[in-house]
C-alpha positions as CSV (number, residue, x, y, z in Angstrom):
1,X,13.9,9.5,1.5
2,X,13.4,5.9,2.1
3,X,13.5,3.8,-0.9
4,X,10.1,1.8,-1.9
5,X,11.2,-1.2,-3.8
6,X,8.3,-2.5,-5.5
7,X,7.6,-5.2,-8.4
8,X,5.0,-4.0,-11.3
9,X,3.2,-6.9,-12.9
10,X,3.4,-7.6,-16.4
11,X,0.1,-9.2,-17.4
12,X,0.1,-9.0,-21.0
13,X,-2.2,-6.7,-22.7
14,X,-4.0,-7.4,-26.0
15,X,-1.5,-6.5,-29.0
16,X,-2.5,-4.0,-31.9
17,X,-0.7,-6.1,-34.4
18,X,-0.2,-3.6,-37.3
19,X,2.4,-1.9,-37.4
20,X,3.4,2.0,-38.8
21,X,6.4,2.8,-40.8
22,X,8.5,5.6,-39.5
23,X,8.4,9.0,-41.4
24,X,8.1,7.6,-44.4
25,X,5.2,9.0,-47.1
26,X,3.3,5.3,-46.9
27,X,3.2,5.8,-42.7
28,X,-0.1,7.9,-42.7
29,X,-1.2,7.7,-46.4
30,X,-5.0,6.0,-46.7
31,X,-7.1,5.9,-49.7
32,X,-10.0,7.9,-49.2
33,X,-13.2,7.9,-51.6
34,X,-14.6,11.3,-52.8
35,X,-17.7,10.1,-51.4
36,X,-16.4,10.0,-48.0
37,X,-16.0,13.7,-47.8
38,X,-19.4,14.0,-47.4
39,X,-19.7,11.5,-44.6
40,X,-22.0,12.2,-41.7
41,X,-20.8,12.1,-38.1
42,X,-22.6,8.9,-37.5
43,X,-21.1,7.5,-40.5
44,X,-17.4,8.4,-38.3
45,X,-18.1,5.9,-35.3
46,X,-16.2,2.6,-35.6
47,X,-17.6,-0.6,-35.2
48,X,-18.0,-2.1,-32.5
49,X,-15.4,-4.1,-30.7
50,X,-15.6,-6.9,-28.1
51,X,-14.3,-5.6,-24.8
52,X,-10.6,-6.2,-24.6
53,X,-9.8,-5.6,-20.6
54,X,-6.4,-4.1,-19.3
55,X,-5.1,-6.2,-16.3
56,X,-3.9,-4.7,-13.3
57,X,-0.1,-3.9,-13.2
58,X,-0.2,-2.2,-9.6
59,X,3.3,-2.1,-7.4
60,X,4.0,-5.4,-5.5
61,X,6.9,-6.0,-3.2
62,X,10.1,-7.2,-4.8
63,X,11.2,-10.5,-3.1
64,X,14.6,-10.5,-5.0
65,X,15.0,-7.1,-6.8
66,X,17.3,-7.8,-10.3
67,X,19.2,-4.5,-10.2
68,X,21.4,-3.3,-7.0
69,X,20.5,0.1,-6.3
70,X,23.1,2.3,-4.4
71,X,22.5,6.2,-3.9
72,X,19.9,7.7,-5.7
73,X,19.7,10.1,-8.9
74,X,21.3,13.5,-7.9
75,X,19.6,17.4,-8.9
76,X,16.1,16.2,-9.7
77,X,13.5,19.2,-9.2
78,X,10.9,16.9,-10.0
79,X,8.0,17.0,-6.8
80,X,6.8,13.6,-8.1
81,X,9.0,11.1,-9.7
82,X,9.7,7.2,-10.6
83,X,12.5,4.7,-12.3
84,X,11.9,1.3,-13.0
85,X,13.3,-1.4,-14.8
86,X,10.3,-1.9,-17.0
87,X,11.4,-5.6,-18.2
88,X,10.4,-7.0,-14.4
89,X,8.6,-3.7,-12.8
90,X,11.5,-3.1,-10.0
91,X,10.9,0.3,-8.9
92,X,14.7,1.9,-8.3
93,X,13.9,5.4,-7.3
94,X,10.8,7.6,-6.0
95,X,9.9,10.8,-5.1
96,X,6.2,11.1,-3.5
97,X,5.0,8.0,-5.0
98,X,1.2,8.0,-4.4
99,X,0.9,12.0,-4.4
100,X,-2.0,13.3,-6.4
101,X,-0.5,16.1,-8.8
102,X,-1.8,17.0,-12.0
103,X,-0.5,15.7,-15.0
104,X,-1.3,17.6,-17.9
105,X,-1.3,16.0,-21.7
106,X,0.5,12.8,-20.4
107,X,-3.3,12.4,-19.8
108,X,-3.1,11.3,-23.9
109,X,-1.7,8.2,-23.0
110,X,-4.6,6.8,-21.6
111,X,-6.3,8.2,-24.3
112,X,-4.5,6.2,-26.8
113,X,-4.4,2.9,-25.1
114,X,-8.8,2.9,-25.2
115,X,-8.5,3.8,-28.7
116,X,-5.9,1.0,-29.7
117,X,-7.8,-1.2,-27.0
118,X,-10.9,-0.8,-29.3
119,X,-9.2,-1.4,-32.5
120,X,-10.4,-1.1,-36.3
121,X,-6.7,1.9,-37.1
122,X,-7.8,2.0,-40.4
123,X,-11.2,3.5,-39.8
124,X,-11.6,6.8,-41.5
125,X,-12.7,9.9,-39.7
126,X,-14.0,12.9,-40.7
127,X,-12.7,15.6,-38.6
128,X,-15.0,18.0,-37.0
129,X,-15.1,21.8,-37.0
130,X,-16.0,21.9,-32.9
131,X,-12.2,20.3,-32.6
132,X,-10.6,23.2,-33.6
133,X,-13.1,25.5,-31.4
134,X,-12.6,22.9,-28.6
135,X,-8.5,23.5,-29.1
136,X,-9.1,27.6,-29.1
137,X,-11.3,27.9,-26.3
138,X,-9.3,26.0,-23.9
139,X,-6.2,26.8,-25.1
140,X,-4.7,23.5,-26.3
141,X,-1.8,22.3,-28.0
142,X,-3.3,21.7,-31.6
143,X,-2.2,19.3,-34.8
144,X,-3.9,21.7,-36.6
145,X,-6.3,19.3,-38.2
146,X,-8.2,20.8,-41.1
147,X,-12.2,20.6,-40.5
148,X,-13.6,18.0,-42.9
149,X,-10.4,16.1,-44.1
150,X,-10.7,12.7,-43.4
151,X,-7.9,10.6,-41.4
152,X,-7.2,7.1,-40.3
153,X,-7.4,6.8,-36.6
154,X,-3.9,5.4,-36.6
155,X,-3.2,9.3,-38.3
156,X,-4.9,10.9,-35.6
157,X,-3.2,8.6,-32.8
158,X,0.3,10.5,-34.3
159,X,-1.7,14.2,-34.0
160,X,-2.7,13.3,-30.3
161,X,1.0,11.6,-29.5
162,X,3.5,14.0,-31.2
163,X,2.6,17.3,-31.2
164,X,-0.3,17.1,-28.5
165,X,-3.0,17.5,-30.3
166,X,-6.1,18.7,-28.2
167,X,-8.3,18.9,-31.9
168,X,-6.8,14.9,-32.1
169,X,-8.2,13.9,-28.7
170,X,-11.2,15.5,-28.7
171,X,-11.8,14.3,-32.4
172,X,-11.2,10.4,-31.2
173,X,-13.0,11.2,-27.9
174,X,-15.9,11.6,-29.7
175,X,-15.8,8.5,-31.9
176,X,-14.8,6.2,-29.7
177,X,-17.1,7.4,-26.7
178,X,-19.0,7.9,-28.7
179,X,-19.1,11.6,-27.1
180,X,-16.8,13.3,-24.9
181,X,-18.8,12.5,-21.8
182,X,-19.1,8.8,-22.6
183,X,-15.1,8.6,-23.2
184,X,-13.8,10.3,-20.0
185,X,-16.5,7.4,-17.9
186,X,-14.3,4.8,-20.0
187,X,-10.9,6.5,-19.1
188,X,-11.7,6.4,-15.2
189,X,-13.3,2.8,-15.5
190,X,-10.3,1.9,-17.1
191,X,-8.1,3.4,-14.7
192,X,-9.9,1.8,-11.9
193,X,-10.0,-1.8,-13.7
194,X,-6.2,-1.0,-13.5
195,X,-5.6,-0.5,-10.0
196,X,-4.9,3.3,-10.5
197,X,-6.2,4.1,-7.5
198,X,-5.3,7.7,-7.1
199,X,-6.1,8.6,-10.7
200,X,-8.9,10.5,-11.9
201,X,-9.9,12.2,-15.7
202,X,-12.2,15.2,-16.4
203,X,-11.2,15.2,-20.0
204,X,-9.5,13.4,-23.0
205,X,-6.4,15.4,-23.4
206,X,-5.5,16.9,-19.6
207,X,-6.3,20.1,-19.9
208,X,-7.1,22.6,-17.0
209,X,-10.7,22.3,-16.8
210,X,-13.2,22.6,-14.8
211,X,-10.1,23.1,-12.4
212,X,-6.7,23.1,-12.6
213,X,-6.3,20.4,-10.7
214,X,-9.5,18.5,-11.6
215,X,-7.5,15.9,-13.7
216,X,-4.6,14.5,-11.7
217,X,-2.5,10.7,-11.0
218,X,0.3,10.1,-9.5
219,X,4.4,8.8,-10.7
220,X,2.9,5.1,-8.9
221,X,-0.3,5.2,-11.7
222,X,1.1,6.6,-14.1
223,X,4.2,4.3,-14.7
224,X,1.2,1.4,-14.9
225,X,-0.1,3.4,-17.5
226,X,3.2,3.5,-19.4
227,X,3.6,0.0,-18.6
228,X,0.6,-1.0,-20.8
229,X,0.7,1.4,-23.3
230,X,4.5,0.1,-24.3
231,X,2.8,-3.1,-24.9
232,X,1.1,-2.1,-28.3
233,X,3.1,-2.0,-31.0
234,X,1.8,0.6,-32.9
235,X,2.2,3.0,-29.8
236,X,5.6,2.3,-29.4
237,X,6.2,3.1,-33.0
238,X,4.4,6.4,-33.3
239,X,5.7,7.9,-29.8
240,X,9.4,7.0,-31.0
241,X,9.3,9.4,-34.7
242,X,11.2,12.5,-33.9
243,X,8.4,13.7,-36.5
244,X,5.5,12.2,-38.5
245,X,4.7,13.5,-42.2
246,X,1.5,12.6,-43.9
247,X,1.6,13.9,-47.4
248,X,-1.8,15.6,-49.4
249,X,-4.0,12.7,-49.8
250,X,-7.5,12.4,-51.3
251,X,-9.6,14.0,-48.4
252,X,-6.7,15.5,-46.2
253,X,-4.2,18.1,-46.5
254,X,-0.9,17.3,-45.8
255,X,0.4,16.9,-42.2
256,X,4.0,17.1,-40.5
257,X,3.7,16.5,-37.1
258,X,7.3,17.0,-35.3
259,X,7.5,14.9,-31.3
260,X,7.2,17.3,-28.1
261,X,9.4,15.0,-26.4
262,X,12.7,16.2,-26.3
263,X,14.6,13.6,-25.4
264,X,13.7,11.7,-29.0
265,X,16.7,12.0,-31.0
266,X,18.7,13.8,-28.3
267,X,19.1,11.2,-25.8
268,X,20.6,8.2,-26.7
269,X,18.5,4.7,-26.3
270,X,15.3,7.3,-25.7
271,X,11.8,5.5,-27.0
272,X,9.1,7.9,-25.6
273,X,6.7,8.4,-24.5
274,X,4.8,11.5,-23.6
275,X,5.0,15.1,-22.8
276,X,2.7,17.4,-20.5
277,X,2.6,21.3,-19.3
278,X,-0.3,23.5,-17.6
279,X,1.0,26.3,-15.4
280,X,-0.2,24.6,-12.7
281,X,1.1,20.8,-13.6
282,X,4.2,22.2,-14.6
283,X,6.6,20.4,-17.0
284,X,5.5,16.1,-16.6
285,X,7.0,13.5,-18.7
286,X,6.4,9.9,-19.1
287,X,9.0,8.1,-20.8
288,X,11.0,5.5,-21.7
289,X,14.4,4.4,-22.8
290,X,17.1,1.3,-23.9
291,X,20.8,0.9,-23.3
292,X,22.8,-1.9,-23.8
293,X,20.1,-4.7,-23.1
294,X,18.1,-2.8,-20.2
295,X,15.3,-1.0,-20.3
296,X,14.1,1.9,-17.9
297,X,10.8,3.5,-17.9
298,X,10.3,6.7,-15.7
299,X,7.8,9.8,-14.9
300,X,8.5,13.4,-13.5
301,X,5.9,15.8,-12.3
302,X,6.2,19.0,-11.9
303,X,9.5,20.0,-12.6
304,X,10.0,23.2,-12.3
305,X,8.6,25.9,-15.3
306,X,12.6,27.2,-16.1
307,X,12.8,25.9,-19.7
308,X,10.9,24.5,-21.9
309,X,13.0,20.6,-21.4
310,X,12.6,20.7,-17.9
311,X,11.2,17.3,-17.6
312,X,14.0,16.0,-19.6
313,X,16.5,17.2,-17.7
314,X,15.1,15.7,-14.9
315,X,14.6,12.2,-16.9
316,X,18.1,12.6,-18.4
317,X,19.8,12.6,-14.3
318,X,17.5,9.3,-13.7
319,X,18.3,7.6,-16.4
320,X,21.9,8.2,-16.2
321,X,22.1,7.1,-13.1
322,X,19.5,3.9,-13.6
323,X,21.8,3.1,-16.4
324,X,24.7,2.5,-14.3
325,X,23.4,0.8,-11.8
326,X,24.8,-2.8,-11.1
327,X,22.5,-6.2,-12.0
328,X,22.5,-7.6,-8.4
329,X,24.5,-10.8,-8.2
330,X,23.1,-13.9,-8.2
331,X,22.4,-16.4,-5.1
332,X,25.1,-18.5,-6.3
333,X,28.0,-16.1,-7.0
């Protein structure tokens, strides 16, 4: 396969300054008044924020690529795949670059980054009974959020980012829309305003409906995707816990939400970012990791269904073999 170098631009996007504390009891906690357990729906929505866009980070050709690449990474089953150095966007490796393939609950990243894009992480939430239905009848992942406890949104961003929470997405969905219908419309306008061209959502969460393939991107989107959600602080601290606990509160039971992405804790320099599996998408993982000054941020879909890490595997041989790659020498040396 011939090797695509390509630049991705970095165009700063607008920072979520607060921060989250890892694991520890005061990470989720949030005082909530008795009277807010009786909350309406309406009284759920945040308010309103100005529009913050998300610049364009699409692929440009590399005039003088930073790292040499020799070979490529060896036993990746991965049909669609990408490596770049995600300090200066140098693609290293691909596999099928601009092929349309579903992507499964890496579809919660974009959901996130219009959530954090809007703001207000403190706003309370009362959870709704038809998340839990919506989990069931589509057969979700679920956080197993309680109907009518009441949670921060920067709570409900770990239930959507950790364990995959369907009940999570569709509960933020709705707020932020506000409605399901209204959210999805802000997903694809986003992806558009992005440049991701061959990218198109049906839900908030990725999964298999109205078709199995209905919801789909490609390695070349969604690495501009991860790209811009790295940017936000907060993201980057929730999708690097190996686990998030949220003790019983006033309004909320307690929570303990462990990461679905295998390589946290495991893989040495690992930082995220998000897992995804339909039968049809087949194991996909966005993700991201740091060694010894240089940082590589990758994607894999469909690896093949023979275990339940096989997207890390597949992200463990590129990394390992980004990693070792040589900086390319400079004009002078």
């Amino acid at each position: 396969m011939r090797l695509r170098v390509r630049i991705v631009s970095l165009a700063a996007v607008a920072v979520i300054g607060a921060g989250v504390a890892a694991c520890s009891p005061a990470a989720g906690t949030s005082t909530v008044h008795p009277a807010a357990m009786h909350a309406s729906a309406a009284a759920t929505r945040p308010p309103a924020a100005s529009a913050s866009p998300v610049p364009s980070a699409r692929p440009r050709p590399s005039a003088r690529p930073l790292i040499q690449v020799a070979g490529a990474p060896k036993g990746v089953k991965a049909k669609g795949a990408v490596l770049a150095d995600a300090a200066t966007g140098q693609v290293l490796w691909g596999r099928d670059l601009d092929t349309e393939r579903p992507m499964a609950s890496v579809t919660k990243v974009m959901t996130a980054l219009l959530v954090l894009e809007s703001g207000h992480l403190g706003h309370q939430i009362l959870i709704p009974k038809a998340a839990m239905d919506y989990a069931w009848k589509y057969g979700g992942e679920s956080a197993g959020l309680h109907p009518g406890d009441i949670l921060t949104t920067q709570q409900l961003l770990a239930a959507l980012l950790l364990p995959s929470g369907a009940d999570a997405a569709y509960t933020l969905a709705g707020v932020y829309g506000p409605g399901q219908a209204a959210f999805v419309a802000r997903m694809n306008a986003t992806a558009t305003r992005m440049g991701m061209t061959h990218t198109h959502f049906t839900s908030p969460d990725g999964l298999p409906y109205p078709t199995e393939t209905a919801t789909y991107s490609t390695p070349s989107d969604l690495l501009t995707l991860g790209l811009a959600a790295m940017r936000y602080p907060v993201f980057r601290s929730l999708v690097d816990l190996p686990f998030y606990n949220l003790p019983k509160g006033n309004g909320h039971h307690h929570y303990w939400w462990g990461n679905t992405n295998g390589l946290i804790g495991t893989y040495r320099g690992a930082v995220g970012i998000k897992t995804g599996y339909t039968d049809v998408a087949r194991h996909c993982l966005l993700f991201e990791a740091v060694r010894n000054g240089r940082t590589l941020i990758g994607v894999v879909l469909a690896s093949p269904a023979t275990g339940i890490e096989a997207g890390e595997q597949d992200a463990v041989k590129m990394l390992n073999w980004g990693f070792q790659l040589r900086p390319r020498a400079s004009a002078s040396a």
